[in-house]
C-alpha atoms as one frame of an Amber mdcrd trajectory, in Angstrom:
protein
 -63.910-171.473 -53.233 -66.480-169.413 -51.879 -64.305-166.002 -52.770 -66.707
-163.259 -55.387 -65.186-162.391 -58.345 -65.639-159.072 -59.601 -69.270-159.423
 -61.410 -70.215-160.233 -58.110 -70.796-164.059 -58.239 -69.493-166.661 -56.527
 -66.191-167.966 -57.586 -67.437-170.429 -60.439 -65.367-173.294 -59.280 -68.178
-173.857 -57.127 -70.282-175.592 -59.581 -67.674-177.762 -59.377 -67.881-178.485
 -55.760 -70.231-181.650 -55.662 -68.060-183.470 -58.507 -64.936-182.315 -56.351
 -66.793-184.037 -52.800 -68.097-187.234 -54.988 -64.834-187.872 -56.634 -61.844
-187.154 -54.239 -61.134-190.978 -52.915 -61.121-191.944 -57.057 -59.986-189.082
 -58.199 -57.758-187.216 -56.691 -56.606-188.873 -53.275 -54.437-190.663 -56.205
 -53.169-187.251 -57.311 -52.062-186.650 -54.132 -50.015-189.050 -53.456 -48.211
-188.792 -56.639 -47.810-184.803 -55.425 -46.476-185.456 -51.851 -44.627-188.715
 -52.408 -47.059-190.877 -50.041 -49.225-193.768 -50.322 -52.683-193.384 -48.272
 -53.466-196.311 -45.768 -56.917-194.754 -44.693 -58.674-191.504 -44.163 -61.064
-189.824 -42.005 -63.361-186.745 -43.840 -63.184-184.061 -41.210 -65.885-181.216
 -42.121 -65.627-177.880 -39.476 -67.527-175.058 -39.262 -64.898-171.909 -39.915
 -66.266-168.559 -39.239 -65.172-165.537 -40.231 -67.226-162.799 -41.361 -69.459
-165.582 -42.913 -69.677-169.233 -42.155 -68.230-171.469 -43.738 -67.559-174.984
 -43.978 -64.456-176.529 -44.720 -65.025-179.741 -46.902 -61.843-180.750 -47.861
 -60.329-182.007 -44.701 -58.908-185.309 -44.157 -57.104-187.014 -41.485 -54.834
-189.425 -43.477 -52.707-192.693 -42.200 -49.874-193.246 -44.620 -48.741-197.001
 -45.441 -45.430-195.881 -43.344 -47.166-194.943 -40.355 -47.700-191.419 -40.669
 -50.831-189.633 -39.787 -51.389-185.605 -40.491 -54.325-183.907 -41.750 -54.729
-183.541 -45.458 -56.309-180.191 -46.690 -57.440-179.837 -50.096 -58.478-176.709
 -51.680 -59.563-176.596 -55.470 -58.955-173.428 -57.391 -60.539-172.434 -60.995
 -59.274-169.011 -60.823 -55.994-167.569 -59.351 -56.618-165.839 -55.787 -54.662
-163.078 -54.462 -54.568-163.869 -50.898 -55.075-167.830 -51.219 -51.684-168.327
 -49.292 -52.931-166.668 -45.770 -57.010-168.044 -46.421 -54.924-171.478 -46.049
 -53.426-169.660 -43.513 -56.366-168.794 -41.517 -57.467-172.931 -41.824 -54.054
-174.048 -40.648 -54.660-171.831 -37.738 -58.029-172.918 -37.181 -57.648-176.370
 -37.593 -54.241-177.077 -35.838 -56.139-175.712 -32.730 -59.004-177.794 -33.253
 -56.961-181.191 -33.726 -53.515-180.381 -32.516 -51.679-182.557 -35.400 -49.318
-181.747 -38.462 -51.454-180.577 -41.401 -50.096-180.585 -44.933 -52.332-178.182
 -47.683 -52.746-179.125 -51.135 -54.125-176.421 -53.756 -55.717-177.825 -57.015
 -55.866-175.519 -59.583 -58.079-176.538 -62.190 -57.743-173.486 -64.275 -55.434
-172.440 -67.557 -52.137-171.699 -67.596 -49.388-171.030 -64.383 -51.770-169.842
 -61.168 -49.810-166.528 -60.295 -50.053-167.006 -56.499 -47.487-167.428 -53.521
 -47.253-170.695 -52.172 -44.916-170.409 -49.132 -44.642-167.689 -46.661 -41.634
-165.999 -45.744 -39.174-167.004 -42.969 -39.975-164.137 -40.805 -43.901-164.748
 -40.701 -43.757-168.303 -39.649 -44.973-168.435 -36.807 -43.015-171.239 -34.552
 -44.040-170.839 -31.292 -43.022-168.487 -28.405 -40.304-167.667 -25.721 -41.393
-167.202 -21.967 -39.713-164.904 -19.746 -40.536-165.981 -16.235 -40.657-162.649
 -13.914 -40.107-165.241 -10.653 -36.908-166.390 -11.505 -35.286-163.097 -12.267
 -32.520-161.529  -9.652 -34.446-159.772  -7.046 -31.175-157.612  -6.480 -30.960
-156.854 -10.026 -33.981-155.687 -10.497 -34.212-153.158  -7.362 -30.078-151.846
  -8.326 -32.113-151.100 -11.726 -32.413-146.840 -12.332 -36.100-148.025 -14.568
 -39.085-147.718 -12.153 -40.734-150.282 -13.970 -37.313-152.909 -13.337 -37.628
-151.662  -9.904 -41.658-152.662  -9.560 -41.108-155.925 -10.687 -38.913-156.972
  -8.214 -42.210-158.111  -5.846 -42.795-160.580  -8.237 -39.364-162.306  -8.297
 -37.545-165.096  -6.326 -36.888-164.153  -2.515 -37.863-165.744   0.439 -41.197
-165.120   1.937 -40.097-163.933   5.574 -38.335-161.202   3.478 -41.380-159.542
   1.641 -41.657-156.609   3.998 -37.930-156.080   3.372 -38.407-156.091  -0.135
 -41.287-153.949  -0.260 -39.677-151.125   2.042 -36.807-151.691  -0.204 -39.185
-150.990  -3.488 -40.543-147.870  -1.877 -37.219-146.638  -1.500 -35.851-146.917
  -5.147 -39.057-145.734  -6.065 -38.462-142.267  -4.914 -34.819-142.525  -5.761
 -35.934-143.151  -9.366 -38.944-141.605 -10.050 -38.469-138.257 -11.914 -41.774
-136.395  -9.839 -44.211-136.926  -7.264 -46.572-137.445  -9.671 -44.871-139.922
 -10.829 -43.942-141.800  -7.834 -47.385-142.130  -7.228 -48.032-144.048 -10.211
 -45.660-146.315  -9.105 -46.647-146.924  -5.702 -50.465-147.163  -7.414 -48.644
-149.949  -9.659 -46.937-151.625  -6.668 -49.765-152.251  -4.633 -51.523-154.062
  -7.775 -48.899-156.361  -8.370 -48.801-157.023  -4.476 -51.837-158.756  -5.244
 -50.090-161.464  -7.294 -48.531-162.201  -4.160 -51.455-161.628  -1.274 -49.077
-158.356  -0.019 -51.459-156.332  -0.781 -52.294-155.289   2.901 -48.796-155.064
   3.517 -47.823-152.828   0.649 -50.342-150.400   1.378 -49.378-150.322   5.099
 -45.743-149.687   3.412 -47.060-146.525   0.987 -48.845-145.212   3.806 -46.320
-145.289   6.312 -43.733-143.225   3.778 -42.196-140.007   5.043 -42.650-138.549
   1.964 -45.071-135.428   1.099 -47.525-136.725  -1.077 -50.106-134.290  -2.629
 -53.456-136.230  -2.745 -55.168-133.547  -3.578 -53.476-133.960  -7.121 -54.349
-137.762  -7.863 -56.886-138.599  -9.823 -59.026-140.879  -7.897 -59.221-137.998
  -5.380 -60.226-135.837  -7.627 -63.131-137.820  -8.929 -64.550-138.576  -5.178
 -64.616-134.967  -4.521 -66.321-134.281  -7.874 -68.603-137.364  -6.621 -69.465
-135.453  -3.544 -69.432-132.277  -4.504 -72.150-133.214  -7.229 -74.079-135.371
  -4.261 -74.007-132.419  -2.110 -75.539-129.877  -4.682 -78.176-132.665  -5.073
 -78.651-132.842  -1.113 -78.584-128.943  -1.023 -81.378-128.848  -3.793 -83.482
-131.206  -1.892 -83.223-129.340   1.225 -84.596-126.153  -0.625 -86.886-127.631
  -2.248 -88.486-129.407   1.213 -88.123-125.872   2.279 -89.906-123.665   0.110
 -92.569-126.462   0.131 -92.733-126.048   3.895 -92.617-122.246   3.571 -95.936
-122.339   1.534 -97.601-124.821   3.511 -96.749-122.166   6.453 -98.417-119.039
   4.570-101.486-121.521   3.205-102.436-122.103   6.918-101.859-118.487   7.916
-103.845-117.358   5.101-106.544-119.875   5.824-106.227-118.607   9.729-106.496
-115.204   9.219-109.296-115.786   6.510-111.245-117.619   9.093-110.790-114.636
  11.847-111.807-111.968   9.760-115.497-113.993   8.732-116.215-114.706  12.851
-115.570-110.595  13.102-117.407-109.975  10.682-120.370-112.275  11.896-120.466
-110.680  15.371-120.953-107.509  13.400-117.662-105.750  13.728-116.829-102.745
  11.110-114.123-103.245   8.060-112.156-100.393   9.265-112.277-102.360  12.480
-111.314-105.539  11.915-107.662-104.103   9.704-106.345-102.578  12.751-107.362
-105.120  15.302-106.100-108.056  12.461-103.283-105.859  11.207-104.627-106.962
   7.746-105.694-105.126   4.409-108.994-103.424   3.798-109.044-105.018   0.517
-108.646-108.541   2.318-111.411-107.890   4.545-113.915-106.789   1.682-112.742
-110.439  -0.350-113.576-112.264   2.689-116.831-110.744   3.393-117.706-110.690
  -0.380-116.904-114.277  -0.411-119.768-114.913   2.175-122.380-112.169   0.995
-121.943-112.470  -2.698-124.751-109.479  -2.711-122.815-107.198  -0.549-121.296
-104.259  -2.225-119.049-103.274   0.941
């Protein structure tokens, strides 16, 4: 009872809940056995933690031994107010709790409010749920399933019943309907893709790639997608490479002129320290007057030439 109404507050049956916890076994054990026809040997209080969006824990639990032998788990749920969706919240505990303690669970709502609660009480037929069918892919006809004209009939075929020393048989036998089936190239790839992922099931893997490799077929790998994505892959990783490389070399490239610089630099100031002429040292350097006159500045500050 832990369900807002629409001021906002809890569900006001709440209030209710610690008369409800100290009063069952007196109270209203003996109401439920007048409701479901039994009489109550002994019982076990069962409290589980049910989350949802919020915690919650289930109180009313009980794992009851009738006098005829019977045990099942006993939920009670006490109601002050009707509740739209009450019949799948006891749902959702069924669910929960048949998981938890694999046993038949009967629910019991309590409603302590006015008049006739307007709720459902008992889903339909078609929402039961009552369990589930199995269709086992080994034992269908291997035959069958390659005759089929639906590539995915065909594909399944390396997961059914055949003998082991046939496998490569089979497989060669899968390729071929593939490409008598498949409605493109494109297509057929897919398939063969498909095939060599369910070989795995059975450890052909190696063998049904051998197979797909081996096919006389024209097959444009330049169209599949995986392709695609390495080249993209590399292309991108060579751009990266090629940026590197120009990088290291324009690096290089200015190291290069630095030193040259620093070279020629250091040949104009031992001219010019023997006493050798501006004018002379640009055409025996092959350098500018204007270089020569920084250089010779830089070591006579008061020179004006």
């Amino acid at each position: 009872m832990s369900k807002q109404n629409k001021d906002g507050f809890k569900n006001k049956g709440n209030i209710y809940d610690k008369i409800f916890k100290e009063n069952a076994e007196s109270i209203f054990l003996p109401l439920v056995e007048m409701q479901l026809g039994i009489q109550i040997k002994s019982f076990i209080i069962h409290k589980e933690k049910y989350q949802k969006t919020l915690e919650r824990e289930m109180d009313f639990f009980y794992e009851v031994e009738t006098q005829r032998g019977e045990t099942f788990l006993l939920h009670l749920e006490f109601q002050t107010e009707p509740e739209e969706d009450m019949l799948y919240r006891i749902g959702e505990y069924h669910n929960f709790m048949l998981r938890r303690r694999k046993m038949p669970i009967r629910h019991l709502v309590i409603f302590l409010g006015k008049g006739a609660p307007n709720m459902e009480t008992q889903v339909p037929a078609s929402q039961i749920y009552k369990g589930f069918e199995i269709v086992q892919v080994y034992n269908l006809d291997t035959q069958t399933l390659l005759s089929s004209q639906i590539p995915e009939f065909v594909l399944l075929a390396i997961l059914s019943n055949y003998p082991k020393r046939d496998a490569e048989a089979i497989l060669r036998l899968i390729v071929r309907r593939l490409r008598e089936v498949s409605s493109s190239k494109s297509s057929l790839s897919k398939y063969l893709i498909q095939l060599t992922i369910l070989a795995r099931l059975r450890k052909l893997e190696e063998l049904s790639i051998k197979i797909t490799t081996e096919m006389p077929i024209t097959y444009d790998i330049e169209s599949d997608y995986l392709y695609k994505l390495g080249m993209q892959k590399a292309r991108e990783k060579e751009l990266v490479e090629r940026k590197k490389l120009i990088e290291q070399a324009k690096r290089e490239r200015e190291k290069l002129e630095e030193q040259a610089k620093r070279e020629r630099e250091q040949a104009i100031e031992k001219l010019l320290e023997i006493g050798m002429k501006p004018q002379q040292i640009t055409q025996v350097l092959n350098v500018s007057l204007y270089l020569v006159r920084k250089v010779k500045k830089r070591m006579d500050p008061n020179s004006s030439k």
